[in-house]
C-alpha positions as CSV (number, residue, x, y, z in Angstrom):
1,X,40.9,174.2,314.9
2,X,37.4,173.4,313.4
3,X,36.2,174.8,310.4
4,X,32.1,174.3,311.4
5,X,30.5,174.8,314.5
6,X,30.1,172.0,317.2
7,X,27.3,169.8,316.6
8,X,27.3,170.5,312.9
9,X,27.5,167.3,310.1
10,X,30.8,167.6,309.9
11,X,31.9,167.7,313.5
12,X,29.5,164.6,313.7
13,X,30.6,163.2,310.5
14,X,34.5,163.6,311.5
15,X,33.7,162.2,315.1
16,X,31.7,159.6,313.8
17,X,35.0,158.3,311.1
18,X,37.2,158.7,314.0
19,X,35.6,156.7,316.2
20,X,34.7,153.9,313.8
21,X,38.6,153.6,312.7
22,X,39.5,153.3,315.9
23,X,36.4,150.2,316.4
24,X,38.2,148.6,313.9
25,X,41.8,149.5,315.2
26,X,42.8,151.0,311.7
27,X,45.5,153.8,311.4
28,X,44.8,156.9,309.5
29,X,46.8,155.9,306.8
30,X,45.0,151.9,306.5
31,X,41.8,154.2,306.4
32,X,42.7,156.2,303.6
33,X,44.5,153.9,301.8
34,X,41.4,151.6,301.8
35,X,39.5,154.8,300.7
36,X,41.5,155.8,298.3
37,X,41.6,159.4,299.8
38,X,45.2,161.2,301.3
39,X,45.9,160.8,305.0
40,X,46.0,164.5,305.6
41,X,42.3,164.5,304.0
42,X,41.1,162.0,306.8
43,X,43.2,163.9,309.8
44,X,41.2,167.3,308.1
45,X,37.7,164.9,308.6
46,X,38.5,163.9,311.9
47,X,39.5,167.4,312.9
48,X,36.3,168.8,311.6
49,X,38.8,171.3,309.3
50,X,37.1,170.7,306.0
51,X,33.4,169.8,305.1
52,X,33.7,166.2,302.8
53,X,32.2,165.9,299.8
54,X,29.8,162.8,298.9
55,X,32.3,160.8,297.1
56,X,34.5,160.9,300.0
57,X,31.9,160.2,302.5
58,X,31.1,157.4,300.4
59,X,34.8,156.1,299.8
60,X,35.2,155.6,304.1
61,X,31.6,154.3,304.6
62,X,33.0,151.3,302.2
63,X,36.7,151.6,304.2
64,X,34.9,151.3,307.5
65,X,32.7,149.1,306.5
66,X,29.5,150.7,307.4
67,X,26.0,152.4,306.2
68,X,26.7,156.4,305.0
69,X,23.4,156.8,307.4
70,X,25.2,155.4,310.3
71,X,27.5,158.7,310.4
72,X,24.1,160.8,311.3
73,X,22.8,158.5,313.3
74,X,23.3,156.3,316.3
75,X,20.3,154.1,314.7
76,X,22.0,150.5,313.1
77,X,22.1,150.4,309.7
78,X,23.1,147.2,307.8
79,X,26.6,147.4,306.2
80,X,26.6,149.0,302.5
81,X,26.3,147.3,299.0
82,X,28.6,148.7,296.0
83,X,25.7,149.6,295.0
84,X,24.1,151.9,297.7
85,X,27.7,153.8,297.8
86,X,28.2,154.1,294.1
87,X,24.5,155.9,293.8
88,X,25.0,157.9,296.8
89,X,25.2,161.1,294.8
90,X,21.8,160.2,293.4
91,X,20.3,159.1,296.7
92,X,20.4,162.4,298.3
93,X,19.6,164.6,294.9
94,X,16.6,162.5,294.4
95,X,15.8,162.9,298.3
96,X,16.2,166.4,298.2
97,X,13.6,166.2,295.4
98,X,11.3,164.3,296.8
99,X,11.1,165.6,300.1
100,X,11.5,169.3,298.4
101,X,8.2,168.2,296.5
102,X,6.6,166.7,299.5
103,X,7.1,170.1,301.1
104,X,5.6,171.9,298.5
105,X,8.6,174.4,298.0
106,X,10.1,175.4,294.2
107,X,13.6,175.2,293.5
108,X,14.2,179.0,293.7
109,X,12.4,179.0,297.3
110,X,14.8,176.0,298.6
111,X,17.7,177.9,297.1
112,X,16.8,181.2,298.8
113,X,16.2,179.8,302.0
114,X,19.4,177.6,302.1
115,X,21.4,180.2,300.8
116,X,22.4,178.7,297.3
117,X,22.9,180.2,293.9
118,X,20.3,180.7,291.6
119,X,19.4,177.5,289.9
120,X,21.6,175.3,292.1
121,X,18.8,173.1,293.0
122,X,17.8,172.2,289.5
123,X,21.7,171.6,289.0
124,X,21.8,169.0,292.2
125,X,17.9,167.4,291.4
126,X,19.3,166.8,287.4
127,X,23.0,166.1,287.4
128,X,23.7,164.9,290.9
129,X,26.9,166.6,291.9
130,X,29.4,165.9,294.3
131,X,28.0,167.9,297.4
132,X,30.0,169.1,300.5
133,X,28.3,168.0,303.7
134,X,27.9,171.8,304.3
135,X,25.6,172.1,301.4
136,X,23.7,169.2,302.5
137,X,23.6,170.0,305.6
138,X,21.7,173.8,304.7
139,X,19.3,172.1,302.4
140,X,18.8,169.5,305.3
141,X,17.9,172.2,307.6
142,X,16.0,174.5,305.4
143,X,13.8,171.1,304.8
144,X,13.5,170.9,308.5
145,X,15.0,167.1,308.1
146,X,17.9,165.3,309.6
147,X,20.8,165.1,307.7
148,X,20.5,161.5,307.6
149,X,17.2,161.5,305.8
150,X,18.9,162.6,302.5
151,X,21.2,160.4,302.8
152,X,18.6,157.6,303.4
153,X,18.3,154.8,300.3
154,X,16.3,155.3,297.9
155,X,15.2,151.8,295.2
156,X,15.4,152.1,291.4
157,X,12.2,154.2,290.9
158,X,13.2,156.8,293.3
159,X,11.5,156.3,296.2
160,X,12.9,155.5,300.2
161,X,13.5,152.4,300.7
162,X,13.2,153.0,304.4
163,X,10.5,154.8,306.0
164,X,11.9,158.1,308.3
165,X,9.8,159.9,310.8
166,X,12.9,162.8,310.8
């Protein structure tokens, strides 16, 4: 039985991984292998039982061979570097920053309205930690973005490298 609501970044996420191992005609366990991840932890994706955390989304965008974006998104996103997946974390802390900025809200405002302990934010915008998608996913909303917006690249000096209109 799902753990979050229909429509929600996991349910899309896990549908997303599901469908995309099956476009390659991968098992679960090639998949998680590749991913370096256990089976049961993909069949819990897939089944929308757990919310993943960056790394993992990360680890199965490189298995399945395609752009962390592309789970949020039916647009086409060009297939990952090591790079982009490796600084994944930091992508979506420093987009969280800059669109939090953009938006004019503090740290303690984002937190309150996303429902996240005190100083949270500062923790994700220094250190970069291993998110769930859950926690993404309530900063993404109380930004009024698509998920896929924090997850968007970002170039060396912190800034998108792709424009959104999200």
């Amino acid at each position: 039985m799902p753990d979050h609501p229909a429509g929600s970044a996991s349910d899309r996420f896990g549908r997303h991984v599901r469908s995309r191992r099956s476009e390659l005609d991968m098992t679960v366990r090639d998949v998680a292998r590749e991913a370096g991840i256990s089976p049961n932890t993909l069949v819990l994706i897939e089944k929308n039982a757990t919310s993943a955390q960056l790394d993992t989304i990360g680890r199965l965008a490189g298995a399945l061979k395609i752009d962390p974006c592309a789970f949020f998104s039916d647009d086409c996103f060009p297939p990952p570097t090591r790079e982009r997946l490796a600084l994944l974390r930091r992508c979506v802390a420093e987009n969280i920053c800059s669109i939090r900025n953009s938006r004019g809200l503090s740290q303690r405002v984002l937190e309150h309205g996303a429902d996240l302990p005190d100083r949270y934010v500062a923790k994700i915008e220094a250190n970069a930690p291993n998110l769930t998608l859950a926690v993404v996913e309530k900063i993404a909303s109380r930004l009024s973005v698509a998920v896929v917006v924090l997850f968007h690249p970002i170039d060396l000096n912190g800034h998108h490298a792709t424009q959104t209109n999200a």
